[in-house]
Every structure is written in structure tokens, then in C-alpha cells.
C-alpha positions in Angstrom: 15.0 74.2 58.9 18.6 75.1 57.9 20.8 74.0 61.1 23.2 76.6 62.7 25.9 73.6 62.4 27.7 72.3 59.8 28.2 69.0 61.5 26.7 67.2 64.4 29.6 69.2 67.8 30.8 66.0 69.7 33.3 67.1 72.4 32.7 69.4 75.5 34.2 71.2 78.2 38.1 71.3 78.0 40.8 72.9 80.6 43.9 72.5 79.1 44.8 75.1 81.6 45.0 73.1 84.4 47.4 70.4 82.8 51.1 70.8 81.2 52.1 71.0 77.5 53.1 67.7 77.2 49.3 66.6 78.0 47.8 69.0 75.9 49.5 66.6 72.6 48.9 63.6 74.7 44.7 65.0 74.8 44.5 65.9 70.6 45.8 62.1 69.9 43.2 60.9 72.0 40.0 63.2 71.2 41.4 62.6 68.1 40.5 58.4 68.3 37.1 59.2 70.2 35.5 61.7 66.8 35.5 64.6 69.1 35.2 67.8 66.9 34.5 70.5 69.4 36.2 71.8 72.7 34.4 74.1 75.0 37.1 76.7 76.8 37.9 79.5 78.9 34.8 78.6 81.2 36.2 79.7 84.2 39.7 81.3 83.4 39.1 84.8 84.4 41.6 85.3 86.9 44.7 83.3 84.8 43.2 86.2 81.4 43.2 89.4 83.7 45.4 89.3 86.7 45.1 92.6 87.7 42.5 95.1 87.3 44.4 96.8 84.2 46.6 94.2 83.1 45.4 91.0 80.3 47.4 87.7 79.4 46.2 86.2 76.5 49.5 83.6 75.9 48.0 80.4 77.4 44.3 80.9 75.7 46.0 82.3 72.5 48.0 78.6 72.9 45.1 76.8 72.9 42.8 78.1 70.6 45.5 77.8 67.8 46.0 74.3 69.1 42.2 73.6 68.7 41.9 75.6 65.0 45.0 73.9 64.3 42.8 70.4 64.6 39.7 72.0 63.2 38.0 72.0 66.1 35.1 73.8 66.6 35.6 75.9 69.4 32.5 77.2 72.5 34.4 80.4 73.2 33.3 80.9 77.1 33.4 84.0 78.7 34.8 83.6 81.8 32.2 85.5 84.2 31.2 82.9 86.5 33.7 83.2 88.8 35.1 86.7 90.1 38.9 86.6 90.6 40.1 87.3 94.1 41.5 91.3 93.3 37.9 92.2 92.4 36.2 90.7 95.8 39.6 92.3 97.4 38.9 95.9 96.3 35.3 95.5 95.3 34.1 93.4 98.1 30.2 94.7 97.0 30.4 92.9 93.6 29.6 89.4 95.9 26.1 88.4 96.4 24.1 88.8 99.7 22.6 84.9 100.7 18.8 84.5 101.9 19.8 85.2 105.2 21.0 88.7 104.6 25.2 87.6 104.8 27.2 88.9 102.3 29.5 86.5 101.2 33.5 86.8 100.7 35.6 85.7 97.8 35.2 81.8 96.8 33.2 79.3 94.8 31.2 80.3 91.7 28.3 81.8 90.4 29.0 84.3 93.5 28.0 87.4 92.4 25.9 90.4 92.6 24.0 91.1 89.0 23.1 94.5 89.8 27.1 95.4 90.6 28.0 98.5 88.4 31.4 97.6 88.9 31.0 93.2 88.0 29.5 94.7 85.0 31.9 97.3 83.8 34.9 94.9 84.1 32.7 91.5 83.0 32.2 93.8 79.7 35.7 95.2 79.1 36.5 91.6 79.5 34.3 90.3 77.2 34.9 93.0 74.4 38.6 92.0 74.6 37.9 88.4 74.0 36.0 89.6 71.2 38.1 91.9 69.8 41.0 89.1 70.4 39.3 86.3 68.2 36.9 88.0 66.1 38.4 86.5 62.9 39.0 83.0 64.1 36.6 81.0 62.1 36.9 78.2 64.5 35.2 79.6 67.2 31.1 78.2 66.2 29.6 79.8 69.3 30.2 82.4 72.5 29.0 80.9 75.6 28.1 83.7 77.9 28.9 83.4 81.9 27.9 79.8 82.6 24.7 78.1 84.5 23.3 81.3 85.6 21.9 81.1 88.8 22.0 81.5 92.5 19.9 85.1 94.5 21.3 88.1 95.6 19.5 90.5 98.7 22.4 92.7 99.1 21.8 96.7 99.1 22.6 97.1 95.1 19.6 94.4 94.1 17.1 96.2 96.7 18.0 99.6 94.4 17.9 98.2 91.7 13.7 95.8 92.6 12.6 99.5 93.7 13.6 101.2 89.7 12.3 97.7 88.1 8.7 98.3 90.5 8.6 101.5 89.5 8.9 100.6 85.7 6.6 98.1 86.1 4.0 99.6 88.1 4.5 103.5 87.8 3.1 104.2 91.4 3.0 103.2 94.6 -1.0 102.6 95.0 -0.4 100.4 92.0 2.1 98.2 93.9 -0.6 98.7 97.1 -2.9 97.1 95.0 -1.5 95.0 93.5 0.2 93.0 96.5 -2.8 94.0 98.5 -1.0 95.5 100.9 -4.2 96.2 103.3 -3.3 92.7 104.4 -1.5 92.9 107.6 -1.4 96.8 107.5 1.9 96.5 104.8 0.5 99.5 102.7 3.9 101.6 102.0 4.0 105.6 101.6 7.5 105.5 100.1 9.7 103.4 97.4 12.2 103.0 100.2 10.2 101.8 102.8 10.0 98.5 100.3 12.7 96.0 100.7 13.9 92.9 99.4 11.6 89.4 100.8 14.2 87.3 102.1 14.3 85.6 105.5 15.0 89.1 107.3 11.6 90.2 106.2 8.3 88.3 103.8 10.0 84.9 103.7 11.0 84.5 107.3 8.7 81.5 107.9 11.1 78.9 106.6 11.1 79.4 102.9 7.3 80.7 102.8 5.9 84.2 102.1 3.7 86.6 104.3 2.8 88.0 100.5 3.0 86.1 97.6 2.9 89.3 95.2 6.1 90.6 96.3 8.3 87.2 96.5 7.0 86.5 92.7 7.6 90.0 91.9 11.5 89.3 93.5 11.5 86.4 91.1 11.0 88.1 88.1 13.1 91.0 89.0 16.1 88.5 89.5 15.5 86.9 86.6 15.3 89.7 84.4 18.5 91.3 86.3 20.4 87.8 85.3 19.4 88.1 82.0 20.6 92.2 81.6 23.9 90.5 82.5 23.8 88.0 80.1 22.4 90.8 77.2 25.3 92.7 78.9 28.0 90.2 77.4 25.7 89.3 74.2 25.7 93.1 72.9 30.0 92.8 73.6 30.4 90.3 71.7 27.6 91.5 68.8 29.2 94.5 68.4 33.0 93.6 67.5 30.7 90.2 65.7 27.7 91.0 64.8 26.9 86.9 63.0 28.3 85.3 66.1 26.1 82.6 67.6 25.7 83.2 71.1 24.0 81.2 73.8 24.5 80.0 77.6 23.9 76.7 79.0 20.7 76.8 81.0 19.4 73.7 83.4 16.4 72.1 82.4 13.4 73.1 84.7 15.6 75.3 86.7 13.3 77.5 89.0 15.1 80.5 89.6 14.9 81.6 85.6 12.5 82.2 83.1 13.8 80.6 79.8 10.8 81.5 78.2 12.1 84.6 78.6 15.5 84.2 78.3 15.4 82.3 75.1 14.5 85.2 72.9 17.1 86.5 73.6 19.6 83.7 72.8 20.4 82.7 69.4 20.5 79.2 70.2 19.0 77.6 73.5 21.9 75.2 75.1 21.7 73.1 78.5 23.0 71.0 80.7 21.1 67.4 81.4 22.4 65.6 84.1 19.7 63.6 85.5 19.6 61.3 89.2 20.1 57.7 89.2 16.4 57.3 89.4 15.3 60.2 87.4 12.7 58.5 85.3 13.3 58.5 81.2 10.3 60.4 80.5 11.3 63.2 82.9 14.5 63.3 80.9 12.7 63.5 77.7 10.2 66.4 79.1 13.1 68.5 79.9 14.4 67.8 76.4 11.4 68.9 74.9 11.0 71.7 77.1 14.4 72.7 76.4 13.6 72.7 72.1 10.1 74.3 73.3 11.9 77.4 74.1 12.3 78.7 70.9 10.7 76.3 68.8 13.9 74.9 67.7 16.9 72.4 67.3 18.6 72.6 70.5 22.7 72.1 71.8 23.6 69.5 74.8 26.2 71.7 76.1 27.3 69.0 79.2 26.1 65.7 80.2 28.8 63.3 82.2 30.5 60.3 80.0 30.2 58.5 83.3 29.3 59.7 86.9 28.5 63.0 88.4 30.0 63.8 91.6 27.4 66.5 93.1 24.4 64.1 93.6 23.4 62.4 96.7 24.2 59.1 94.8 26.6 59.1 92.0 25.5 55.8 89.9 28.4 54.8 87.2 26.4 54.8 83.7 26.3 51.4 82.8 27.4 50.2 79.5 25.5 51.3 77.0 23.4 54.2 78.8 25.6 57.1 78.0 24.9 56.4 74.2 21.3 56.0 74.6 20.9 59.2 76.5 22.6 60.9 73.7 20.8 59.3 71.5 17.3 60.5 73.5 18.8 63.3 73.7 18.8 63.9 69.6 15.5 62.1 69.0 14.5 65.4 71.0 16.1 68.2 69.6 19.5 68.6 69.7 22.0 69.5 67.0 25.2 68.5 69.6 26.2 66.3 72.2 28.8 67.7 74.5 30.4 66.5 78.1 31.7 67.9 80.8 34.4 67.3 80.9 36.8 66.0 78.6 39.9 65.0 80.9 39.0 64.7 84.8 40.5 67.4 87.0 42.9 66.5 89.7 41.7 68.6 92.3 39.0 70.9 93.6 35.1 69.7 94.3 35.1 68.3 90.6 37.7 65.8 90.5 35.0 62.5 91.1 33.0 64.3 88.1 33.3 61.7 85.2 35.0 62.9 82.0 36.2 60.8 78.8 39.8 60.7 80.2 40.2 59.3 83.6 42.3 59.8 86.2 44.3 56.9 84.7 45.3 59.3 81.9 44.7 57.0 78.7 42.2 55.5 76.5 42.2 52.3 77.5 38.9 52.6 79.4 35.4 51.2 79.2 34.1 55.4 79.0 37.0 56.1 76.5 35.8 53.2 74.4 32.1 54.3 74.5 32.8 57.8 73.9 34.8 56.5 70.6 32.3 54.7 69.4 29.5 57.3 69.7 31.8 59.7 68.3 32.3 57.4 65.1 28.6 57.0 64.8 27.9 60.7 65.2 30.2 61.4 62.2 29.1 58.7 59.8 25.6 60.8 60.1 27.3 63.7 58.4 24.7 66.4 58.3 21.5 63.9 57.5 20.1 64.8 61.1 21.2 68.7 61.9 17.9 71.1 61.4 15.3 68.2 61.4 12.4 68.9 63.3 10.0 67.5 66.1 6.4 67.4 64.5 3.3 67.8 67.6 -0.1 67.9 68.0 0.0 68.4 71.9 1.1 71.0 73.8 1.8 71.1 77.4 1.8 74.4 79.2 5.1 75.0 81.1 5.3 78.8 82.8 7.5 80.1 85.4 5.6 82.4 86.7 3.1 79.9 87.9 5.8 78.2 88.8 6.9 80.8 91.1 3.5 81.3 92.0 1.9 78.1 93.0 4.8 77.0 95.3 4.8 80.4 97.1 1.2 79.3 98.2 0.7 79.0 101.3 -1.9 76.2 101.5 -3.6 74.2 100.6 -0.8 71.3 100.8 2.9 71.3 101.1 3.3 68.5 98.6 2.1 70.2 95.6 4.9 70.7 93.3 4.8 72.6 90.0 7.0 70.2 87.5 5.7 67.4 89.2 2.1 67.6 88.2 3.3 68.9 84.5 5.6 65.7 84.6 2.1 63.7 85.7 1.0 64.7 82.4 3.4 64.2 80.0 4.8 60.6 80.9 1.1 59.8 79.5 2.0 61.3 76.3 5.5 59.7 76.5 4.0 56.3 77.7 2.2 56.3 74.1 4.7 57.7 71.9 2.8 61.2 71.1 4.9 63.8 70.0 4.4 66.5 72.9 6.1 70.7 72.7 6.6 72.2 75.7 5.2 75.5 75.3 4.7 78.9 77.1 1.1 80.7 78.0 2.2 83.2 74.7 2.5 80.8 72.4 1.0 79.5 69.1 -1.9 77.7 70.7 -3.4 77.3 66.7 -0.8 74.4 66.3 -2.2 72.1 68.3 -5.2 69.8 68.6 -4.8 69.4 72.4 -3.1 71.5 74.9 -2.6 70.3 78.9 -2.4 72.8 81.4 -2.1 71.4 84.5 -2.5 73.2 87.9 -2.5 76.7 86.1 -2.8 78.9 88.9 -2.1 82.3 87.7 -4.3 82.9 84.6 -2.6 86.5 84.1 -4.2 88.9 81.3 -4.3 87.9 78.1 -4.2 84.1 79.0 -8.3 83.4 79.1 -9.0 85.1 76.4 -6.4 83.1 74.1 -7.3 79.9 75.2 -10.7 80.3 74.8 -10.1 81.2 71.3 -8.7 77.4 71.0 -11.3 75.7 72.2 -13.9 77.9 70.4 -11.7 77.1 66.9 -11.9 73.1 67.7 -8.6 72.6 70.6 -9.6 70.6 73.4 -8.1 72.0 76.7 -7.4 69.5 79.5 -7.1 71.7 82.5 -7.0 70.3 86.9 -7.2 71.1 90.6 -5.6 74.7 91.6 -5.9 76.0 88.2 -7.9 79.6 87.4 -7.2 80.5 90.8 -5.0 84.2 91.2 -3.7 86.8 88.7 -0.5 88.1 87.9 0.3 89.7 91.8 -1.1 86.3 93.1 -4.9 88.0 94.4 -7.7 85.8 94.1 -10.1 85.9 90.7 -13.0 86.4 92.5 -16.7 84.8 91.9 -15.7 80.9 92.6 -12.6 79.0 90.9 -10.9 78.2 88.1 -12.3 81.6 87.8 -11.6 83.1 84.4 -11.5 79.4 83.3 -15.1 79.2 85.1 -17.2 79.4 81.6 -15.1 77.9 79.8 -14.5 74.7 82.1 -18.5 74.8 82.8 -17.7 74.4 86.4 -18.0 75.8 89.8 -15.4 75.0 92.4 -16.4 75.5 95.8 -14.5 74.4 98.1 -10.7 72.7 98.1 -10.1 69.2 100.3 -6.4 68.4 100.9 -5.5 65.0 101.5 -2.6 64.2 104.0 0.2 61.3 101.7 -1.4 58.3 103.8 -4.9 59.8 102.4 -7.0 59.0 99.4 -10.4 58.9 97.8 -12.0 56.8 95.3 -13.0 57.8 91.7 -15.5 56.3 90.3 -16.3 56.3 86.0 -20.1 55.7 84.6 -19.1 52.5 83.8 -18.2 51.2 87.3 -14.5 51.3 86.8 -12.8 52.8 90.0 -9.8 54.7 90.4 -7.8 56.1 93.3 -7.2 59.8 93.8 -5.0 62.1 96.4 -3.4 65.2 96.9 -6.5 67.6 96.2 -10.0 67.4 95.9 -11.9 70.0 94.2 -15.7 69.9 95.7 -16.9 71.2 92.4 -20.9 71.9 90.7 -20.9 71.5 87.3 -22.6 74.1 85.2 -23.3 73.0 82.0 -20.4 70.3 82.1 -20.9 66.6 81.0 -19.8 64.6 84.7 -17.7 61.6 83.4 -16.1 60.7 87.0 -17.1 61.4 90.6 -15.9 60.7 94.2 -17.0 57.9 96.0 -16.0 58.3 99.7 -16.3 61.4 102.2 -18.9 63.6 102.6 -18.6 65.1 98.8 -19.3 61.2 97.6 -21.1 61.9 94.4 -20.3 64.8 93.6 -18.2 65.0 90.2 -14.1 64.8 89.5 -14.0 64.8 86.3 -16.0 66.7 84.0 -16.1 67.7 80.3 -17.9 70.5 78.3 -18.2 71.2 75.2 -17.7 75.0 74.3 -17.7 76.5 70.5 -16.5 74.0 68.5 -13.8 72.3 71.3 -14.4 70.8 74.3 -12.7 71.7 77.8 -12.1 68.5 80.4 -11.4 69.2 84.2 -9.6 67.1 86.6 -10.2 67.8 89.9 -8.2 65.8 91.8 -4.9 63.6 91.5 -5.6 60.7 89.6 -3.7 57.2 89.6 -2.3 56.8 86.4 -4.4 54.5 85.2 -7.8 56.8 85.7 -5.7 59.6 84.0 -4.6 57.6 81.0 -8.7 56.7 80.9 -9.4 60.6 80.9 -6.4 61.4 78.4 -7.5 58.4 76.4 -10.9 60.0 76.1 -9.6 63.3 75.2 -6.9 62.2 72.2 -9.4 59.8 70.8 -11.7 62.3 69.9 -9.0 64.8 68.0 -7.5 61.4 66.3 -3.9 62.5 68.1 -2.6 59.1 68.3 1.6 58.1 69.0 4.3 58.2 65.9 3.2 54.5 65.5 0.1 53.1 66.2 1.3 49.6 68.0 1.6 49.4 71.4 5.4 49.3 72.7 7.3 49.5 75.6 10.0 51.3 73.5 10.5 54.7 73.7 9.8 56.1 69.9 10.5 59.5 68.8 10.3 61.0 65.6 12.5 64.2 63.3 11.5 65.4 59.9 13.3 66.7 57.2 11.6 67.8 54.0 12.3 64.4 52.6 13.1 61.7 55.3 11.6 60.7 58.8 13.7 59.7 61.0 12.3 57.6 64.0 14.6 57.0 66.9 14.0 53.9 68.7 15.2 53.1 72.1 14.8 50.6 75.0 14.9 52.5 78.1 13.3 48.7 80.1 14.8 46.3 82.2 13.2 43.8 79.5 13.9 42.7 75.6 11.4 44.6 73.3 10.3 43.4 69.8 10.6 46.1 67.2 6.9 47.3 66.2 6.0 45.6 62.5 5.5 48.8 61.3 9.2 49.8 61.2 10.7 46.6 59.9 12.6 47.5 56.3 13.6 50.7 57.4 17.4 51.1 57.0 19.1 51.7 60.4 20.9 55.3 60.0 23.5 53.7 62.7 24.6 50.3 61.1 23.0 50.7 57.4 21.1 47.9 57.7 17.2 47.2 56.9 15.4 46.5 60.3 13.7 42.9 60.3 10.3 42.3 62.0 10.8 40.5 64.8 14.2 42.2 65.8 14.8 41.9 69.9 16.1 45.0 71.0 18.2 44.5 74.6 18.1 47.7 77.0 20.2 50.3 76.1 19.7 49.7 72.4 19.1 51.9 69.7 18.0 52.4 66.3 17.6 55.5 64.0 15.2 54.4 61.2 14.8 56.0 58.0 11.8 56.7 55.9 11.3 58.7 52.7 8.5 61.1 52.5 
């Protein structure tokens, strides 16, 4: 596909406006020496661009966007709306969010206000329209980043307004809502639109974080999300209508639960995000979020921050050790994305930031191990030219990733604290990873026909619309791989009743009828038809199979025998179950199983402890091959001969790669 890039952006967040003039030269010598083409700015400058509520100053910005077009950079024009300034909390004291604990909070930190403020989004949209209006012929400016890492909840008075007109639009009466939250329960049946108030610790959700009703805190959810996202359409339609070709976007966070980027992505013209993973984040829970990330619209993605070096938020804040920052990036490309972008580009001096790495240090020059590694990525980056921008990520898996299950599943209350939503999807992919197969994230509306096999693990909400579809994949061939807790509610979290996974039921050719949970120092045993055992935990579905080949059953407790994993064959596809938390090892023997039999097999077929990923162009593959291990790997036979896009030399079989290394081979098609 044509990229919305004419080069690979290399550069990232930039606040010239915290630092003199005479830095501001010293900074374009230096990006200069590092390759960096792109500058991300006016993030958070809202109070130094409108000091007053009628009053704009334009001179500093005006400064340095002429410095940046100047240099030919290519310039993220932000929009400022993350931070109120202090004269609007003064006078407007309602524009600040309301916390969990019903405290509405006073002027300070970020991401602090109230979506559903009439008056935050009159002046964030006179704001924005000036911006636009300011620099709509400046041919430097690539893309408008709206607001910045939406996030955070209101409760205040405006938000409880505004959740009773969204129930109304969504449900048109109140016996509809009755119903639908099941309001009998607990006598909560309401007689009037105002009698319903927002579920925050003062009311639902004052057990500690859990929910007397399930269907009104996922109901909140979505309403907050979609209230987020008016703000951001808010800003996007500013923008659009002084330029309507700009490329607009805002940098989301990964597996972020308070948002639905499923959602939010069609209406973004380019999906963007922030990676900034733990010290002991594993690699292939970096690469799921990647994918996820691309899954949103199918597309090339942007890396709008990572850190050069060190965060400084984290409970642990690890220096990247030599050689890691390029291989992230480089992971980063192999899935999906068009740029690679840091924050920050010179380290602040002050405020909660200043330990945040950046490519300038503290020590103010480029003398520095970061500098040196940011140069040389940069230089590699821009020997590419254009050979990578647009290439595509080819799959025959699809995982399942929905935030309303999300939403859902940890609402629950019961059966076990210790189920978590992305970690049972992560359980999944880092099989797929493991082997090298191509996996797509991809939501419950999506193009299921794609795909040979599609995962969905623990899908609790089946809402309508979802059986239906997915049977129409296995009946066309799919195979379906589907767990514990799945089948179980519908869209206002209320029990499919007639026995679990409910609508699934058929399908699945299974009968669950009871639920065990296991406390962490618990486990069972799980035992295949050839003898070969494998530990289980977590859950236990006590499950009757009805029509379903048993490949796996328990071996301990008083459901001994009876079966854990099942397959069944239904149309022309098959549909497995796993009813319980498997080691690895007895999942990789069920996934192994399942693949097999639809020939999905990794980008190469050898066995490696490197992590391979593949991009396609209409003429050239291009496999990206990294050493994530502690140990040397031997490259795969396979890929010897292929010239190295990095160095431009033929890979030899044989060839030791040390960790941290990487290689982007080439192959004609």
C-alpha cells in the first residue's frame, strides 16, 4: 500500500520552549549528526499560546516552526489540549475532572479535565481552529496530533448529564435500561433518568474497585470512551475544516483499558502510540501490542514515543543497554510502523520528567553512549530511503482482542480475582510468537474470511452479531480455538442462559456445567490420549461434551476424567475448547494440533530462538531478524544469501548473531 510518508520520521518530542535561543542552534547541529528528520511540538504549550481567555501569542511557536521548515523537518503539529492553563481552572473551575472518589480536583498535572465541559470544548476548539488557520499552508507540518495520551475518568455533575442523554440514545427507555442491567437485582429498578447516577465509589463500585452491577460500570466505560473520543472528533473536524488533506492522529497506549481503539481508530487517519515497556516486559508482549496497534486499522502504523534510554515513571527504571534501543525500533518496524519517534529529544530540567531519557542528556552534548546510538539508527533509517514505508504484515491467524470484554470480564465478580483480560490473550499469542507465525490482532467485527485460524480466548461477552459470524468461519473451513469463561454474558453482562459458552454451545459441541477456581498454590493435572501430562490452574471448566472429540482430560479432584480439551468438527471447520489454564507446553501440544491441520506454519519453517518477522511489498520480502536471548543464535539456512537491507551485505549460513542484533533481509518475489 502507498505509505502516508515520504520517508521513514526519525525524531520525536521537542520543547524548544523550555530552553534559550542559543540552545535551540546548539539542538539543529546535533539532531542534525543523529539523521533526525522530524520534531514533534506544541504538546503541552497552551498556556505560553493563549494567556488569557481572549488574547493569542504565536511569536515563540511561529519561531520554531520556521526554524524546523527551515531544516526540512517534518513537523507533529500538537494541539495543546492536555493540559488546561491555570485562567481556565480559575474562572472555569468545572472544566476539571471529578476522581473515583467523587473530589473534584483543582488546577495542576495533565490530562485533568472534564470531556463533557461545554466550556473545555469551546475554547480547546477556538484554539485548535487558530492553530489551523495559523499553519494551514506550511507544507512541513506531515501530521496534527490531537490532545495527547487520552485518558484518565471523570464523575463530576457534567459526565452524569451527559451518561443519562448517551443511555437514552442508546436504549430509548427506561424499561430497556431495567432490562437490560437487570435491575430487579437488589430492588435497583429506576422510575426516572435522574434517579441514575454515575458508578464510582460513592455508589456501584464502592466495594474496592468492584461493581454491584456489571451492566452499568461497562455501560460507564463506553460512555467515557466515546465522550473522549467526541473531544478528539472535536479537534479533528477543526483542523479538517481550515485542511481538509491533513493527516491527523493521537498517540494512543498499547492495551490501554480505559479506550476502545477499535473504535477510536476509524476515526483516525493514522493509528500512533506510545511503547514504553517494563524492564521485564517480555519481547513477545511487546510485539502483541505492536500488532495490536497495526490491527486497528489494518495498517502501517507511527511510533510516536519510545525512550532513547530510561523512563522515569516506572517502579524500576532499567538503562537500555547497548544495543536494545535499536532492536526495539527495529521490532518495532518488523511490526508495522512507518516511524520511530522519542520522547524526548533534549531532557527537561525540571518538573516530574527530568529523569525521562531523551537523546540529549543533561550533559548537554553528543558525546554520549544514547547520542551515539541514536546517530547511528538515524543513519540506518535514512540509507532505507522509502524501500520499507507501506509494506505490509501478511497473517493467517487472528487473535480476538475487544474492549468490551475487556471491560467486562474484569468487572466480574467471581469466579477468581487473578483472571486478567490481556493476560490470557498474551497466553496465546507468545505461542504464535514463539514459532514465528504471522498473528493480526483483530476486533469481533472484523474480516474473519482472512484467516485460517482465529483465537479467542476467554470471550465472555458474545454480544449480537458475534455467534452468528463466527460460525460462518468455521462452517466456510476456519478453525476457532476458543477457553474457559468464554460464551458466558451479553452485551449488559446478563447470563446466556441454557448452560455455557452459551451461544458458542453448538458450535463448541460442549456443555459446561459447572466452574472450579483454583487458588495460585493450586493446580490439576491434564492428561492427553497418549499419556503425556500437563499441569493446569486458574479455572476449571467441569464440562460434558456433546458431540465433541475429547483430546485431554483432568486427572485429579472429583471431576478426574472428565474432559479439558475438546475438539469438534462443525461444517467444514473445526472448533477446539480449552477449558482450563494450560502450561505452556500442553498449549503449544493443543495449538500444534490446531495449525497443523490448516498448514499455518511460521515465516520459516526451521526452528529458531530468533525472533523473525516478515513485510511485503509487491516485489520484495523483507524478513526482520532479531535476537531478543541472552544466548548467540545461528541464522536459519534458509535465509543465508539474502542481502542485509542494513549493511548491504549477503547473509552467510552459519552467521552468529549476538543479542541485540539485527538483520533486515531481502527477497525478491
Amino acid at each position: 500500500m502507498q505509505s502516508k510518508f515520504k520517508r521513514i520520521l526519525f525524531g520525536g518530542d521537542y520543547n524548544p520552549n523550555q530552553w534559550p535561543k542559543e540552545v535551540w542552534k546548539q539542538d539543529m547541529a546535533y539532531f542534525k549528526d543523529a539523521h533526525i528528520n522530524s520534531a514533534t511540538i506544541n504538546v503541552f504549550s497552551w498556556a505560553k499560546i493563549q494567556p488569557s481567555e481572549n488574547e493569542y501569542n504565536f511569536t515563540e511557536l511561529d519561531e520554531i516552526v520556521d526554524m524546523l521548515s527551515n531544516e526540512n523537518y517534518d513537523i507533529v503539529m500538537a494541539t495543546s489540549t492536555a493540559a488546561l492553563p491555570a485562567w481556565m481552572v480559575k474562572k472555569y473551575p468545572d472544566t476539571m475532572s471529578t476522581d473515583y472518589e467523587g473530589r473534584q480536583h483543582k488546577f495542576g498535572a495533565r490530562h485533568n479535565f472534564c470531556p463533557n465541559s461545554l466550556v473545555y470544548q469551546k475554547y480547546a476548539k477556538a484554539l485548535v481552529t487558530e492553530l489551523a488557520k495559523r499553519y494551514s499552508d506550511n507544507k512541513n507540518i506531515s501530521v496534527w496530533h490531537i490532545n495527547n495520551e487520552y485518558g484518565g475518568y471523570c464523575y463530576c455533575d457534567n459526565c452524569q448529564k451527559q451518561f443519562r442523554v448517551w443511555l437514552k440514545d442508546k436504549y430509548k427507555t427506561l424499561d430497556a435500561v431495567n432490562d437490560a442491567w437487570n435491575t430487579e437485582f437488589w430492588g435497583h429498578t429506576f422510575y426516572d433518568w435522574d434517579e441514575i447516577v454515575v458508578p464510582n465509589e460513592l455508589s456501584e463500585e464502592a466495594w474496592g474497585g468492584m461493581t454491584s452491577f456489571a451492566g452499568i460500570s461497562t455501560d460507564y466505560r463506553r460512555f467515557y470512551s466515546d465522550s473522549m473520543l467526541n473531544c478528539y472528533k472535536l479537534e479533528r473536524d477543526a483542523v479538517k475544516a481550515i485542511i481538509p488533506d491533513a493527516l491527523v492522529t493521537t498517540n494512543l497506549m498499547g492495551t490501554f483499558k480505559g479506550l476502545d481503539y477499535f473504535k477510536w481508530a476509524k476515526e483516525m487517519d493514522i493509528v500512533s502510540w506510545d511503547n514504553y515497556p517494563a524492564y521485564d516486559t517480555p519481547w513477545s508482549m511487546v510485539a502483541m501490542t505492536h500488532d495490536l496497534m497495526r490491527g486497528l486499522k489494518d495498517e502501517p502504523f507511527m511510533l510516536m514515543e519510545q525512550t532513547p534510554s530510561q523512563q522515569n515513571w516506572q517502579h524500576y527504571n532499567s538503562l537500555k543497554r547497548p544495543g536494545q534501543m535499536r532492536a526495539q525500533s527495529y521490532q518495532t518496524i518488523a511490526h508495522g510502523a512507518d516511524t520511530i519517534q522519542f520522547f524526548q529529544l533534549r531532557r527537561s530540567k525540571g518538573g516530574c520528567e527530568k529523569f525521562h531519557g531523551a537523546v540529549i542528556a543533561h550533559v548537554g552534548t553528543n558525546d554520549t553512549r544514547v547520542f551515539r546510538e541514536t546517530a547511528l539508527l538515524g543513519r540506518e533509517l535514512e540509507s532505507f530511503g522509502t524501500r520499507t514505508l507501506g509494506t505490509r504484515n501478511k497473517s493467517d491467524v487472528g487473535i480476538i482482542f475487544d474492549w468490551d470484554n475487556y471491560w467486562a470480564l474484569e468487572y466480574t465478580s467471581g469466579p477468581t480475582r487473578d483472571l486478567k483480560y490481556v493476560d490470557q490473550i498474551h497466553h496465546y499469542y507468545e505461542y504464535f510468537y514463539n514459532k514465528n507465525i504471522s498473528v493480526d490482532m483483530i476486533p469481533v467485527d472484523g474480516d474473519f474470511s482472512k484467516y485460517k485460524v482465529i483465537a479467542a480466548p476467554v470471550l465472555y461477552m458474545v454480544k449480537e452479531g458475534m455467534k452468528e459470524r463466527l460460525e460462518q468461519f468455521v462452517k466456510n473451513g476456519g478453525t476457532l480455538i476458543t477457553t474457559f469463561m468464554s460464551g458466558i454474558v451479553d452485551q449488559s453482562d446478563n447470563v446466556h442462559l441454557g448452560g455455557y459458552p452459551g451461544p458458542l454451545r453448538e458450535m463448541a459441541g460442549v456443555w459446561v456445567e459447572e466452574i472450579d477456581a483454583l487458588a495460585p498454590e493450586q493446580s490439576n493435572t491434564v492428561s492427553f490420549s497418549d499419556g503425556k501430562e500437563y499441569k493446569c490452574n486458574l479455572l476449571c471448566d467441569l464440562m460434558h461434551p456433546e458431540g465433541a472429540e475429547v483430546l485431554a482430560t483432568y486427572e485429579s479432584d472429583f471431576y478426574a476424567g472428565m474432559p479439558a480439551v475438546t475438539k469438534n468438527i462443525y461444517g467444514k471447520g473445526h472448533v477446539y475448547y480449552v477449558a482450563t489454564q494450560l502450561e505452556a507446553a500442553g498449549l503449544a501440544r493443543v495449538l500444534d494440533e490446531a495449525t497443523n491441520e490448516v498448514s499455518v506454519s511460521g515465516v520459516i519453517a526451521e526452528e529458531t530462538g530468533l525472533e523473525i518477522t516478515c513485510r511485503e511489498s509487491e516485489n520484495t520480502r523483507f524478513y526482520f531478524v532479531m535476537n531478543f536471548t541472552d544466548e548467540k543464535q545461528t541464522l536459519p539456512a534458509s535465509l543465508a544469501g539474502m542481502v542485509d537491507l542494513i549493511t548491504g551485505e549477503a547473509a552467510k549460513e552459519g552467521d552468529v548473531m549476538n543479542k541485540w542484533d539485527v538483520k533486515i533481509l531481502q527477497e525478491a518475489l
